[in-house]
Structures are given as C-alpha cells and as structure tokens.
MDTraj code that builds the backbone (N, CA, C; nanometers):
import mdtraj as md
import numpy as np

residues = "UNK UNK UNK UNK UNK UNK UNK UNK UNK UNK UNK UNK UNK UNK UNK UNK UNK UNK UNK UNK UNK UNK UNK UNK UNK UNK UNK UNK UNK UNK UNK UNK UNK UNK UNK UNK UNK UNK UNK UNK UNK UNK UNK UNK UNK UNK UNK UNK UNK UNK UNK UNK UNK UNK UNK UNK UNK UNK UNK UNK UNK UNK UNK UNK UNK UNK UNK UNK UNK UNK UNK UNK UNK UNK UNK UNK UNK UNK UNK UNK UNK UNK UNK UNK UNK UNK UNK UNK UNK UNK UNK UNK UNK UNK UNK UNK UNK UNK UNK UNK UNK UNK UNK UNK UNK UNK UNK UNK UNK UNK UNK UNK UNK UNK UNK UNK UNK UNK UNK UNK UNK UNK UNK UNK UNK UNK UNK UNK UNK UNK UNK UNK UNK UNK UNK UNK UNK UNK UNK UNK UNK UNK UNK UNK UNK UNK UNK UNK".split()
xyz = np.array([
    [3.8933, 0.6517, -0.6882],
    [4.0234, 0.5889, -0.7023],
    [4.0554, 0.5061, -0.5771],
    [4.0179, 0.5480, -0.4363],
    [4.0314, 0.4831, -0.3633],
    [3.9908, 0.3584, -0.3775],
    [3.8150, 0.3755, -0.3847],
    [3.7818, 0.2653, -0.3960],
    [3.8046, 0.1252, -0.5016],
    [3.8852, 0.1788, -0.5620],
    [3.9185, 0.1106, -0.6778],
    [4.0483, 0.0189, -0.6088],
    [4.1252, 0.1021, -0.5228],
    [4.2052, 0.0774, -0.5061],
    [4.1745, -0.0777, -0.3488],
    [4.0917, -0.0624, -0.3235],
    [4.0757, -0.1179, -0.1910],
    [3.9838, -0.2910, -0.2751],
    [3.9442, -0.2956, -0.4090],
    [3.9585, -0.3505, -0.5148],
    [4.0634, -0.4623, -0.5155],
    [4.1664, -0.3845, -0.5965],
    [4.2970, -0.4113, -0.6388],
    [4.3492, -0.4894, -0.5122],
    [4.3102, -0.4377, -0.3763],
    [4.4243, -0.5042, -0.2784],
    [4.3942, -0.6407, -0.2567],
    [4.2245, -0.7040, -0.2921],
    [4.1973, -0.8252, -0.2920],
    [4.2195, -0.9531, -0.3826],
    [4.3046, -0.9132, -0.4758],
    [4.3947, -0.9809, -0.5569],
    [4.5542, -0.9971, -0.5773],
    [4.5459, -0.8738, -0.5081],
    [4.7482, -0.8905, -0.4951],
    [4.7940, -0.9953, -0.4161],
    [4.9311, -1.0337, -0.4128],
    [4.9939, -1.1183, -0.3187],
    [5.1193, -1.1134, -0.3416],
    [5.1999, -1.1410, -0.2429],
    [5.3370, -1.1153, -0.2503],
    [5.4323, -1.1428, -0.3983],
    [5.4983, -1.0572, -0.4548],
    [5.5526, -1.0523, -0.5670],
    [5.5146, -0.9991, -0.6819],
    [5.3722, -0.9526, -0.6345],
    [5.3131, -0.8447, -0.7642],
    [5.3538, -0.6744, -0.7703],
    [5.3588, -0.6350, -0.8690],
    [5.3690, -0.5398, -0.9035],
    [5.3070, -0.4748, -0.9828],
    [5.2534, -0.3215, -0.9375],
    [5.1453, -0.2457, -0.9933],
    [5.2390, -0.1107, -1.0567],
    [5.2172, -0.1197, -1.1559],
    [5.2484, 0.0256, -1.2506],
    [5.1701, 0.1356, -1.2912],
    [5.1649, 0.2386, -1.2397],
    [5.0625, 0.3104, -1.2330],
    [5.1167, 0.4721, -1.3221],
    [5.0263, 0.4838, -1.4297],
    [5.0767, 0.5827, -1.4830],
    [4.9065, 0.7072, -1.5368],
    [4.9760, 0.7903, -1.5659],
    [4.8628, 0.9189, -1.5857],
    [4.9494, 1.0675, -1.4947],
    [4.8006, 1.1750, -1.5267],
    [4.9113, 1.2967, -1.5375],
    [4.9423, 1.3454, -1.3982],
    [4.9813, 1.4694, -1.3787],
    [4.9382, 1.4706, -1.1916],
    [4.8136, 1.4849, -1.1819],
    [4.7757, 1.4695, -1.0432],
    [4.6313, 1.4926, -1.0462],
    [4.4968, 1.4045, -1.0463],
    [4.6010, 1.2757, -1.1014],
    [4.4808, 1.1750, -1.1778],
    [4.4542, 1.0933, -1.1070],
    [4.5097, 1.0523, -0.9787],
    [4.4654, 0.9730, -0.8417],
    [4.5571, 0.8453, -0.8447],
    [4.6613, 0.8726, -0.8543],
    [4.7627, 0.7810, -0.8178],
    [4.7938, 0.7119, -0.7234],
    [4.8508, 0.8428, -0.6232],
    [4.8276, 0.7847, -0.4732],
    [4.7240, 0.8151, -0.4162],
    [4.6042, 0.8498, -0.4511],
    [4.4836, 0.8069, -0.3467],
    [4.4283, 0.6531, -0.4030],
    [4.5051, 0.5973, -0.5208],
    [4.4374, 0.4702, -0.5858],
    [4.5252, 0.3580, -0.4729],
    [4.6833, 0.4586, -0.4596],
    [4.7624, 0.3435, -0.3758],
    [4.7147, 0.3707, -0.2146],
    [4.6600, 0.4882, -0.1674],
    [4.6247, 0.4692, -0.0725],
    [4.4916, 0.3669, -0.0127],
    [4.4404, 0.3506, -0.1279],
    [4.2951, 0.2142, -0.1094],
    [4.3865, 0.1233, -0.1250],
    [4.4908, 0.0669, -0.2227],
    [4.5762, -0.0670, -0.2105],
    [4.6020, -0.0781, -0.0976],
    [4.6596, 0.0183, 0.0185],
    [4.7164, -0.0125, 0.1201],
    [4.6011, 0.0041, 0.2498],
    [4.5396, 0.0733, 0.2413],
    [4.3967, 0.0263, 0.3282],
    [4.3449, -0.0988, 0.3235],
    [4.3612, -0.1385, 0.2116],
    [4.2902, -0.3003, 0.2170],
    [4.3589, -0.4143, 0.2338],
    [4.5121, -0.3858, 0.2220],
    [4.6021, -0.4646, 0.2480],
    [4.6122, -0.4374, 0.4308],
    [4.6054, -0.3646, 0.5166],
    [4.5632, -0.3467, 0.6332],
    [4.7240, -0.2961, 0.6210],
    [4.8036, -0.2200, 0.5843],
    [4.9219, -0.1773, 0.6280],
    [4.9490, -0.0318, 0.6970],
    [5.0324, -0.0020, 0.7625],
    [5.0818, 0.0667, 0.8437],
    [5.1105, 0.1877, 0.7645],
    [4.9946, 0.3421, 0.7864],
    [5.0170, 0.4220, 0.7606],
    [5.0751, 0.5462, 0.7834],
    [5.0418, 0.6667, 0.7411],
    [4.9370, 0.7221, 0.6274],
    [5.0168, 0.6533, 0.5005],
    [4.9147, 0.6377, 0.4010],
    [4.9804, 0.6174, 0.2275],
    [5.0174, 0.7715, 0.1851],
    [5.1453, 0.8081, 0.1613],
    [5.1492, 0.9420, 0.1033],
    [5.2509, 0.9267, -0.0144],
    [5.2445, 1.0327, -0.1042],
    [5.3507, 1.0276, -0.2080],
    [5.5010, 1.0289, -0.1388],
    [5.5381, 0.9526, -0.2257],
    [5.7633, 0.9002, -0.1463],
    [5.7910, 1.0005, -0.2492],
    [5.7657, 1.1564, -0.3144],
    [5.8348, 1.1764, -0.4273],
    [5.9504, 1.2328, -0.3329],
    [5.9501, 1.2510, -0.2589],
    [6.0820, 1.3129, -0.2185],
    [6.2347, 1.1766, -0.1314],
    [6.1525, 1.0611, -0.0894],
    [6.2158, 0.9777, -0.0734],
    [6.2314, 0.8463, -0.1396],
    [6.1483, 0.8814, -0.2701],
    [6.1704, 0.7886, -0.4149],
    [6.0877, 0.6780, -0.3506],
    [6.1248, 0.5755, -0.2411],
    [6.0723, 0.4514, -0.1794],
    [5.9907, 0.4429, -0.0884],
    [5.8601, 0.4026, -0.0688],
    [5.8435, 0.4064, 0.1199],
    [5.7525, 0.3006, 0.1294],
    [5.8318, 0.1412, 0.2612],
    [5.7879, 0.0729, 0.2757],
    [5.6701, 0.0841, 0.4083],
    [5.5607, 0.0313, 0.3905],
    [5.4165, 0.0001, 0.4793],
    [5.4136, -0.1482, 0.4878],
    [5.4926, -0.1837, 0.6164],
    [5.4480, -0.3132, 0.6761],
    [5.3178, -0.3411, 0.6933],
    [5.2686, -0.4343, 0.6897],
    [5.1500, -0.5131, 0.7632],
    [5.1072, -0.5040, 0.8922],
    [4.9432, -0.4495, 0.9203],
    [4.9637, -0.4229, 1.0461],
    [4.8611, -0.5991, 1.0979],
    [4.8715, -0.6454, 1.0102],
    [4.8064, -0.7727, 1.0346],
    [4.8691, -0.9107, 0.9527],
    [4.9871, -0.9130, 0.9672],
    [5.0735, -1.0114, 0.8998],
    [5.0795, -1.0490, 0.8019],
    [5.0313, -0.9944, 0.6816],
    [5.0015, -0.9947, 0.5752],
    [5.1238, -0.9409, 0.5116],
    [5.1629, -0.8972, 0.3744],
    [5.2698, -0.8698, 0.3228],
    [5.2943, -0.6989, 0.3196],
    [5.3867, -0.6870, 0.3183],
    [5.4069, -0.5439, 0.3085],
    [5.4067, -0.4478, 0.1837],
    [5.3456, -0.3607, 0.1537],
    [5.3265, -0.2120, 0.0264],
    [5.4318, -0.1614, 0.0406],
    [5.5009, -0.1744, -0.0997],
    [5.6211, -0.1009, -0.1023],
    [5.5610, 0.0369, -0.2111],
    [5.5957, 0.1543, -0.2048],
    [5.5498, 0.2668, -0.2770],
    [5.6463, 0.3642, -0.3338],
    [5.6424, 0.3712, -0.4795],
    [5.7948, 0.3908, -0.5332],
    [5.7194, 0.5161, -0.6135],
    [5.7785, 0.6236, -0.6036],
    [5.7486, 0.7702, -0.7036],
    [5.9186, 0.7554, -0.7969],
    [5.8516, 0.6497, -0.9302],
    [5.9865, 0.6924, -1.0059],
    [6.0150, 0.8078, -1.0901],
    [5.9401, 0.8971, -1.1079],
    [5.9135, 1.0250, -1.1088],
    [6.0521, 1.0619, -1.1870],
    [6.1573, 1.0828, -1.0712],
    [6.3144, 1.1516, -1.1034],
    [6.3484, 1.0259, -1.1527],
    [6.3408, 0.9369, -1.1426],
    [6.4413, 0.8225, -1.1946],
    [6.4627, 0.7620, -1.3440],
    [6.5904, 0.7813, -1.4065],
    [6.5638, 0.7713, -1.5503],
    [6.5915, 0.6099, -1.5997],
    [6.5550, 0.4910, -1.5486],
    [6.6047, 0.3453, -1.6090],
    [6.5823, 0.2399, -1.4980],
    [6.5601, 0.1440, -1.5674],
    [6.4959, 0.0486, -1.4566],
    [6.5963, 0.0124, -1.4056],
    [6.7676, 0.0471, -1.4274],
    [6.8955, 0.0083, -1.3370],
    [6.8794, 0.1229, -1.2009],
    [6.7833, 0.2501, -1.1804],
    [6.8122, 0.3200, -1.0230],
    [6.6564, 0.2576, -0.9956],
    [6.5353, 0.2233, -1.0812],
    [6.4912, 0.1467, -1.0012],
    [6.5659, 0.0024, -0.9567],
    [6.6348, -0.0509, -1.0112],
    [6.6318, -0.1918, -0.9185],
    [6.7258, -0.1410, -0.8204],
    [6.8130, -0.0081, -0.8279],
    [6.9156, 0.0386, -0.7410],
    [6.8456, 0.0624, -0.5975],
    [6.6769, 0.0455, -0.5861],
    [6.6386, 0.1492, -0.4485],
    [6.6534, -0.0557, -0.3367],
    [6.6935, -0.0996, -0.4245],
    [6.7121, -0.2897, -0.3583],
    [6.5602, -0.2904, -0.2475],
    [6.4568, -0.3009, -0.3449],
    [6.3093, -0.3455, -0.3279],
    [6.2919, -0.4975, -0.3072],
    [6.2635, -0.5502, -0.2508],
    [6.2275, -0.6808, -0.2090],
    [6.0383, -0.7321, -0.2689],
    [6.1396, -0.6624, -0.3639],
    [5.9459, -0.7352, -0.4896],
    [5.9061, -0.8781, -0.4692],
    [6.0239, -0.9973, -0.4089],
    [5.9861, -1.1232, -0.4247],
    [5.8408, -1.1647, -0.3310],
    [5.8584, -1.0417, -0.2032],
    [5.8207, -1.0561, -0.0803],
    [5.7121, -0.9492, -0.0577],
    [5.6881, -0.8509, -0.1706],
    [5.6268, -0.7653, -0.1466],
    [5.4970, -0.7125, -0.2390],
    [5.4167, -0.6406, -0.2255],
    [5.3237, -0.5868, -0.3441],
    [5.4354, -0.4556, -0.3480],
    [5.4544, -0.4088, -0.4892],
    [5.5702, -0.3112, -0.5011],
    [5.4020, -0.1921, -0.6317],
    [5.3977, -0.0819, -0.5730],
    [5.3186, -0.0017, -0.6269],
    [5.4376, 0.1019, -0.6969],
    [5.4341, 0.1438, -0.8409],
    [5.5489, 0.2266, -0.8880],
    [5.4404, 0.3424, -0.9520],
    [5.4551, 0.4434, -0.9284],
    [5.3957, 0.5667, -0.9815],
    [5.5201, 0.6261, -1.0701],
    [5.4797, 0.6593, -1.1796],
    [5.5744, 0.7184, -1.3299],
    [5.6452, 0.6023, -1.3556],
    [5.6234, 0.4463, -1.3602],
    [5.7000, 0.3583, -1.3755],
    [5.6949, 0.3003, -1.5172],
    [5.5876, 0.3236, -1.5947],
    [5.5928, 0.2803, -1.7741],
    [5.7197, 0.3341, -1.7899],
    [5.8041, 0.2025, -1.8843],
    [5.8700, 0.1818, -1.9134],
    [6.0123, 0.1606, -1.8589],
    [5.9876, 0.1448, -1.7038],
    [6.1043, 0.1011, -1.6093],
    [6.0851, -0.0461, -1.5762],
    [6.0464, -0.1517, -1.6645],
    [6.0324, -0.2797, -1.6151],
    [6.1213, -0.3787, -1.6894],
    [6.1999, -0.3076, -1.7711],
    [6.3411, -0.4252, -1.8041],
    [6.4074, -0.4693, -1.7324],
    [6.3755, -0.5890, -1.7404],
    [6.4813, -0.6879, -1.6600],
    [6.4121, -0.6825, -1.4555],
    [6.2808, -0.5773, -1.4346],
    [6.3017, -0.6112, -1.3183],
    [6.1864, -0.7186, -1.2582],
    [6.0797, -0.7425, -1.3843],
    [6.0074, -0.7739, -1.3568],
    [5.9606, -0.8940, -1.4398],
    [5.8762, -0.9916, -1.4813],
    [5.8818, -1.0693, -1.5935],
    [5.6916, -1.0631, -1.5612],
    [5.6366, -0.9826, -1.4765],
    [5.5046, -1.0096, -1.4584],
    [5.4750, -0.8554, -1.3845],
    [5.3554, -0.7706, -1.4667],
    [5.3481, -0.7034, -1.3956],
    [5.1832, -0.6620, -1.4071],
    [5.1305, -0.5529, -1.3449],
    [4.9720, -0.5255, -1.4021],
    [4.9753, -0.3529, -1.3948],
    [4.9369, -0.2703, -1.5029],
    [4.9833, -0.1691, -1.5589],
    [4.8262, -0.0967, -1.5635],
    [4.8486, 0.0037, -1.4530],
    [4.7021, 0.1024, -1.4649],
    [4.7062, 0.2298, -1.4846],
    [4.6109, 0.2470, -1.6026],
    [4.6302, 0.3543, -1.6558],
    [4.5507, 0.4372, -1.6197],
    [4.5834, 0.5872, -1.5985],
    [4.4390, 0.6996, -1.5695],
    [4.4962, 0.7627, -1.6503],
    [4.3251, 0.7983, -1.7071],
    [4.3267, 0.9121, -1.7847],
    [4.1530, 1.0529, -1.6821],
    [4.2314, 1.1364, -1.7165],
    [4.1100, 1.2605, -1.6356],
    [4.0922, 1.3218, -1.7545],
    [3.9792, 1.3715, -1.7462],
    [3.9447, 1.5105, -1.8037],
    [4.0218, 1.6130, -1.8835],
    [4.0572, 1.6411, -2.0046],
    [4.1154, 1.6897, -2.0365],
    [4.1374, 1.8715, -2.0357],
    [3.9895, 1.9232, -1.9288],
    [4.0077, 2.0257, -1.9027],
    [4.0477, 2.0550, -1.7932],
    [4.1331, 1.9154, -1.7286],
    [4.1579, 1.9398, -1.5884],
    [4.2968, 1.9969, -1.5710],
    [4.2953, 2.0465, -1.4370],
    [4.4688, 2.1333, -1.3910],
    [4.5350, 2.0796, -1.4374],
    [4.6443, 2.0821, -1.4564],
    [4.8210, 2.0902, -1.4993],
    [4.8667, 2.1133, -1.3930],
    [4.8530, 2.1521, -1.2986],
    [4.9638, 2.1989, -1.1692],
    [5.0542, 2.1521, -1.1616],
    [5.1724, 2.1772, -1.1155],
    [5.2990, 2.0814, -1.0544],
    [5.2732, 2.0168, -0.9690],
    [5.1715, 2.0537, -0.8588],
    [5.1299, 1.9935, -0.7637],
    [5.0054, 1.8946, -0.7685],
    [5.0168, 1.7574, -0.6544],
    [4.8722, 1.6627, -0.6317],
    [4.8005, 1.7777, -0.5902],
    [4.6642, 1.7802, -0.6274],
    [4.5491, 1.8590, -0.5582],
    [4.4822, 1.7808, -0.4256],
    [4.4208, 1.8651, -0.3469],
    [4.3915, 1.7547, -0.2155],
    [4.3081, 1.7080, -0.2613],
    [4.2635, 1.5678, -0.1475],
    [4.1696, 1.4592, -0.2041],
    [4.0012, 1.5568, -0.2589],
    [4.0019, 1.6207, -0.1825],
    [3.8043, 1.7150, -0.1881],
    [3.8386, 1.7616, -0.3239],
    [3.9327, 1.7703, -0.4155],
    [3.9430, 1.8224, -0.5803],
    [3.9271, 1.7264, -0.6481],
    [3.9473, 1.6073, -0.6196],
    [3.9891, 1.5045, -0.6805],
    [3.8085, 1.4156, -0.7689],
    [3.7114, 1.5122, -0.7477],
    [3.6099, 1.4462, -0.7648],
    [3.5593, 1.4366, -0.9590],
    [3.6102, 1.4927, -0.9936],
    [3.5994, 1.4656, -1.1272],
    [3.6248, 1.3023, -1.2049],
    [3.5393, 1.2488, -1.3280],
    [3.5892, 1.0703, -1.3373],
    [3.7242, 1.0650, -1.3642],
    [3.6993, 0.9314, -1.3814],
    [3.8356, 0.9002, -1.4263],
    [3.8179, 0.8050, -1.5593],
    [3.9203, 0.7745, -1.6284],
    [3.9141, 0.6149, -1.6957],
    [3.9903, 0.5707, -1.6926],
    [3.9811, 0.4026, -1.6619],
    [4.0897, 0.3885, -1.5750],
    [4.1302, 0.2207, -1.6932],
    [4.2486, 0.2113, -1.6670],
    [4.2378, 0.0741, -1.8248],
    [4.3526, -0.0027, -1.7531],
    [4.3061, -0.1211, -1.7057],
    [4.3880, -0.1819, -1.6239],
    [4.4441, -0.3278, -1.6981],
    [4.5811, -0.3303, -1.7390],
    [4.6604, -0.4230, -1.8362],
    [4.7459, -0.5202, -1.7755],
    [4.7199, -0.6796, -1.7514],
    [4.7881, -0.7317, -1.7337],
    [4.9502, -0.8052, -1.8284],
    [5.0842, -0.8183, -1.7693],
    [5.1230, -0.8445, -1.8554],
    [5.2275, -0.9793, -1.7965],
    [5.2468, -1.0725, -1.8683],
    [5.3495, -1.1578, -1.8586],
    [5.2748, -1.3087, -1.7292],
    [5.3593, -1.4112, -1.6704],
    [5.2427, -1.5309, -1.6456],
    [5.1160, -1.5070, -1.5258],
    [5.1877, -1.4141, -1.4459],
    [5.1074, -1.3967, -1.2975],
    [4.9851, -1.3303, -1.3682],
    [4.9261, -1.2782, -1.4920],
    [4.8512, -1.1836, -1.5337],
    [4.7822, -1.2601, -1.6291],
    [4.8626, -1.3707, -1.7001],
    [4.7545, -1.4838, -1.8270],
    [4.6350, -1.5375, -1.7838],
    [4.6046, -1.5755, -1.6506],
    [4.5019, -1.6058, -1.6465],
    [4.3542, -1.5152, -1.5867],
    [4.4430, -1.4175, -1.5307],
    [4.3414, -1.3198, -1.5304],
    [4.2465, -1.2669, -1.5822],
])
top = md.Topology()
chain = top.add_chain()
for i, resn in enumerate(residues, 1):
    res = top.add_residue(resn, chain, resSeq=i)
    for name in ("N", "CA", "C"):
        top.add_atom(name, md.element.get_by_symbol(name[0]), res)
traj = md.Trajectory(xyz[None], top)
C-alpha cells in the first residue's frame, strides 16, 4: 500500500482529491503515508481519527497533504465545515464515499478490498500485520480524471 501510495503522489497536484474507502485494516493510511512520502511532506503520516484533519506542509515547496478521517462525520456540510483549502492542496479523505456533494466536482476514488478472512478489529493493526494482498480499484471521476 505504501508503495502504491508513493505511485499516486507522482500524479497529484494541487486541488486533487483522493477518496479512500475499505474496511479497517485495509491500508488506508499506510497508502496515505506513501502519498505523503513522495510528496516530500512534513511528518509522521498518522491517522487524524481523533483530530478529524491533519495538515503536512511541504518540506520541499511543493504543495501540502491535507489528511481527513471522516470516519465520525455524517455529510459533506461538517466535511466542508473542517474549512480545507482543497484549491491549494492534495486533500486525502479516509471513510469519505459519499461525502463529495457539492465539495468537489473532480475527484479519484480508491477502493481496498482485503481478504475476507481478515480481522474485524476496531483497531488499525501495525504496519508488520499488514502483509496480506490487497485489491485495490482505483476510479476516476468528473474533468481532472477524463483524461486519465
């Protein structure tokens, strides 16, 4: 997932937005922690579930990773409420299917799916668990994504 993710960071550019959905477990934020390794930003990448938002400047002038666990949040009105600067930013949303009314008109939507005999926990497992595949189905949608 990382590496997937360190991927992904060589196509983003300011104003994109990544939607990232699947169960716990399924490498969410270790997919956003390769986005933000390759974007060269200011770490560690860790889950915001407890502070919903967490911005990673550029440690090389490049644009800044914004990292959103919408997790608790029920409507794309308390996402646009966390006042994200998507124009200016790569904005990564974990539990974000179906929070993109009205905030977005372009977005790219990745899906994981794991193993279906894998944990349930409430909890991310650490990265050394995380070695099982993945499938991963990556959907562009709206103009920034047509020619892709």
């Amino acid at each position: 997932m990382h590496t997937l993710g360190l991927e992904l960071a060589t196509v983003l550019r300011a104003g994109d937005l990544v939607v990232l959905s699947g169960p716990l477990g399924a490498g969410k934020t270790t997919l956003t922690r390769g986005i933000g390794d390759g974007m060269d930003v200011r770490g560690p990448v860790t889950s915001p579930t407890f502070v919903l938002a967490r911005t990673h400047p550029s440690l090389s002038g490049g644009v800044p990773l914004v990292h959103v666990d919408a997790y608790r949040l029920s409507s794309a009105l308390e996402l646009d409420d966390l006042d994200i600067d998507f124009a200016r930013s790569v904005v990564v949303v974990e539990w974000g299917s179906g929070m993109l009314d009205g905030v977005a008109e372009s977005w790219l939507e990745v899906a994981i799916e794991r193993p279906t005999g894998a944990d349930e926990r409430m909890t991310e497992p650490a990265d050394d668990e995380l070695d099982e595949p993945r499938t991963v189905t990556i959907t562009g949608y709206g103009p920034r994504w047509a020619q892709a």
